[in-house]
N, C-alpha and C positions, 0 to 999 in steps of 0.2 A: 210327142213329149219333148218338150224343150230342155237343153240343158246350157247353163249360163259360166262363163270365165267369168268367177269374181273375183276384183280386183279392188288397191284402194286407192282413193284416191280414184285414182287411175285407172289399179291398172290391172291386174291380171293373174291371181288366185296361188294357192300352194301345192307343191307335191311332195310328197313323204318317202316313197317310192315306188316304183313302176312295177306293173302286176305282169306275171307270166306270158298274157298274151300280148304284147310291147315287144317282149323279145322273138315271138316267134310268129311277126306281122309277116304277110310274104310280102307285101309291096312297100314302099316307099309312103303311099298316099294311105295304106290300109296301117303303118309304123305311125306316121304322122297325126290319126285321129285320132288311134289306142293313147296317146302320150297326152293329146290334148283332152280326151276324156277322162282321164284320170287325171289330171290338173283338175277341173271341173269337180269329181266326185270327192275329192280331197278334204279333211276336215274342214271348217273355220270359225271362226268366233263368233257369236249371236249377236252383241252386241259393242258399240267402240264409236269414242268420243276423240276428238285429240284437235289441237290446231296446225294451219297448214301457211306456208310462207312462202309467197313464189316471190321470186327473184327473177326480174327480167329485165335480159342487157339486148342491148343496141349491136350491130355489126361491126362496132369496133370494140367488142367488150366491154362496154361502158354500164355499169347499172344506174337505166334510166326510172325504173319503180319497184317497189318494194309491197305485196298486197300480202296480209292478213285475214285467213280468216277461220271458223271455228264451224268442225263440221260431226256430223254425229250417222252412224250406218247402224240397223240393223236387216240382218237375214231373217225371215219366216221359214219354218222348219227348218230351221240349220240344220238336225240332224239329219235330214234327208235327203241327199242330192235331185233327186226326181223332183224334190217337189219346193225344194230353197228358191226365195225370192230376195231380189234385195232391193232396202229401201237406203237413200241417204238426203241428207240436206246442210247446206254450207249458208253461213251467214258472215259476209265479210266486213270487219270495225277497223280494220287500217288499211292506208289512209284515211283521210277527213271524206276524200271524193268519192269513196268507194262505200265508204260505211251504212250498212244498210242493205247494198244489193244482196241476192242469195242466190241460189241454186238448188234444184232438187229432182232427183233422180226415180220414180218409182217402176221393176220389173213387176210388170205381167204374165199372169200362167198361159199356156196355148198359144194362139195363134194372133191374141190380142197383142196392139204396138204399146211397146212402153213408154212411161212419159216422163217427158224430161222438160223442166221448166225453170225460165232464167228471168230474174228480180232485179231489173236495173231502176233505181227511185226515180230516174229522171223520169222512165216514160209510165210510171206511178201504176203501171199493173202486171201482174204475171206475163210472159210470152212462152208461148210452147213449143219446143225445138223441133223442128219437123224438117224433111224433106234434107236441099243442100244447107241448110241450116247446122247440121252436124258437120260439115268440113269447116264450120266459121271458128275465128279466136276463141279461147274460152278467156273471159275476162280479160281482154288484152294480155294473153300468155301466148307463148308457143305453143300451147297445148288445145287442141279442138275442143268441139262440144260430146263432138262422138268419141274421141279421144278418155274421156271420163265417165263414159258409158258403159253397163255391163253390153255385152253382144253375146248374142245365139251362136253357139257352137254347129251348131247344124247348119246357119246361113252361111258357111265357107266350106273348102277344101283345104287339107292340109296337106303338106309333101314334106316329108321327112328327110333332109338334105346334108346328112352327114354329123358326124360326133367330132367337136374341137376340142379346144384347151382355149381357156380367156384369162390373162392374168386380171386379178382384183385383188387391192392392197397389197398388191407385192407377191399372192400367193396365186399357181395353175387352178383353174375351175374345170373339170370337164361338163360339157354342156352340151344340148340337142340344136340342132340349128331345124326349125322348120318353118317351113312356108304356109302363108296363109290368103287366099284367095276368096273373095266372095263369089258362090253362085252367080247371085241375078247381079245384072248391070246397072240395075238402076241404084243398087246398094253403094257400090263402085264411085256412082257417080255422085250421091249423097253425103259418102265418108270422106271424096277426095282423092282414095288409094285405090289403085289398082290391084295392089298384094303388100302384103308385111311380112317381113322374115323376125324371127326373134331366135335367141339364146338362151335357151332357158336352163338351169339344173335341174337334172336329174330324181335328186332326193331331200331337195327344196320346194321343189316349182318356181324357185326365182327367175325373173326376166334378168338378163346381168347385162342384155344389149338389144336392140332392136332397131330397123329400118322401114322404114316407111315410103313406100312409090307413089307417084302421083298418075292421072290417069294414062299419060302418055311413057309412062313405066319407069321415068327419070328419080334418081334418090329424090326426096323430099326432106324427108326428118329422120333426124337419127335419134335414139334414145340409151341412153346408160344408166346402169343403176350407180349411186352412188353410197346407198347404207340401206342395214336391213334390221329388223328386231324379232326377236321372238316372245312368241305369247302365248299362256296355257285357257283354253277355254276350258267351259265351264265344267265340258268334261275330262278337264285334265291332259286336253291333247294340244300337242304345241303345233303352233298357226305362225309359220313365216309369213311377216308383213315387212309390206318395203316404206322406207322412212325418206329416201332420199331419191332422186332422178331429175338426170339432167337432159332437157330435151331440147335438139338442135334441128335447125331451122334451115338446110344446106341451101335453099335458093336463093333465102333472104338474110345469112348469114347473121343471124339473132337468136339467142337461146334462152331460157328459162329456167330456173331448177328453182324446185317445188320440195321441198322439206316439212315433214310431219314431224308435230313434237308435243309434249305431254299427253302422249296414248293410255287411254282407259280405255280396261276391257271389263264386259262382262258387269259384275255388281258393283265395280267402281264408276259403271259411266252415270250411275244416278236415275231420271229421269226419261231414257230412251224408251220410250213405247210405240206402238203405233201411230196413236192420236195425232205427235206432231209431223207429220210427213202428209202434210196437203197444202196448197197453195196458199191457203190462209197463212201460216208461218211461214212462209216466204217475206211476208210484212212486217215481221215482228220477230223481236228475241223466244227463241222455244226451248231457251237453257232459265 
């Protein structure tokens, strides 16, 4: 049975708070999966429309482009964590250069690979992200392909590495630091990373920090949260969702932050169905 970190955008699912057997994991690695499976079984929202605007500067701070664009997620059986899928598709109209291309993510049940497909107009047809394809840019961002991907909870190890305090806006967060590793090597070698560490809260499931290693174990990327909102799904349960993150680039000192904004949830997104999540609407407006 698979079960999936959903994230937006991004990145990486909610938690509300941690069940009984969290607190009384014996191990480190056996703390580290209870925390991340219930991130995983955590309510979320069915549906959600919203635009997103990466900002990405140069190594000397400099903002060299500004991308646009409007993306739409829904979850199959939200209400069931065993059995939630998620689908999303991004269609980007600024700039002039960009307008047009899209992106679309669909998870698969079982043991089938997900598919993930990227709409650049120049080369006029779908491509399907495969193999080292997920450690590439995503859209000339700092952020990967596999980076905006849901991932299989099961395809890693977690190690549970202690309880911090992280200031955010001025106020102490306590938060989980744990480690995340993939099994097979060849996943390793695909995503780019060796292991990621994150910060998450406790009775959020916010990410409020995150680092990313490259294969030979050196930082790569760091990631921050920068804003979060909350939202009641349909059934009335509130679903932290992150609006802002800033993601840095330590080797090639260039960062990107990616901000989400007019979020619709639910029976405000209108239009969200199944139907538009195939490669066909990767060519086309599906709002």
């Amino acid at each position: 049975m698979r079960n999936r970190i959903k994230k937006l955008g991004v990145l990486f699912g909610v938690l509300l708070i941690l069940p009984l057997s969290v607190l009384i994991a014996e191990t480190p690695q056996e703390k580290g999966w209870q925390i991340m499976k219930a991130v995983d079984e955590m309510p979320t929202v069915e549906k959600m429309t919203s635009e997103a605007i990466f900002s990405i500067y140069d190594s000397q701070e400099k903002l060299i482009f500004t991308k646009k664009s409007r993306a739409a997620t829904l979850k199959i059986d939200y209400k069931d964590p065993e059995k939630r899928l998620s689908r999303s598709i991004s269609y980007f109209f600024s700039p002039a250069d960009d307008k047009g291309n899209g992106a679309l993510n669909i998870e698969h049940a079982g043991e089938e690979d997900d598919d993930q497909w990227i709409y650049l107009k120049g080369l006029r047809k779908p491509k399907r992200v495969i193999g080292s394809d997920k450690s590439s840019s995503f859209m000339g961002s700092d952020f990967s392909n596999g980076d905006v991907a849901a991932r299989d909870i099961e395809d890693s190890v977690y190690t549970w590495l202690g309880s911090e305090d992280i200031v955010f806006k001025g106020k102490k967060i306590p938060v989980e630091k744990i480690e995340a590793e993939f099994k097979d090597q060849k996943k390793k070698e695909d995503y780019g990373y060796s292991k990621n560490v994150i910060w998450i809260h406790a009775k959020t499931g916010l990410v409020f920090k995150g680092e990313m290693y490259d294969l030979n174990n050196q930082l790569s990327k760091t990631m921050n949260l920068l804003s979060f909102t909350v939202q009641k799904n349909r059934d009335g349960e509130s679903v932290f969702l992150t609006t802002g993150i800033e993601m840095k680039n330590v080797l090639k000192g260039t960062k990107t932050i990616m901000e989400s904004k007019n979020i619709r949830v639910e029976d405000q997104t209108g239009n969200v169905d199944p139907s538009i999540f195939n490669i066909s609407y990767l060519t086309r407006k599906w709002w």
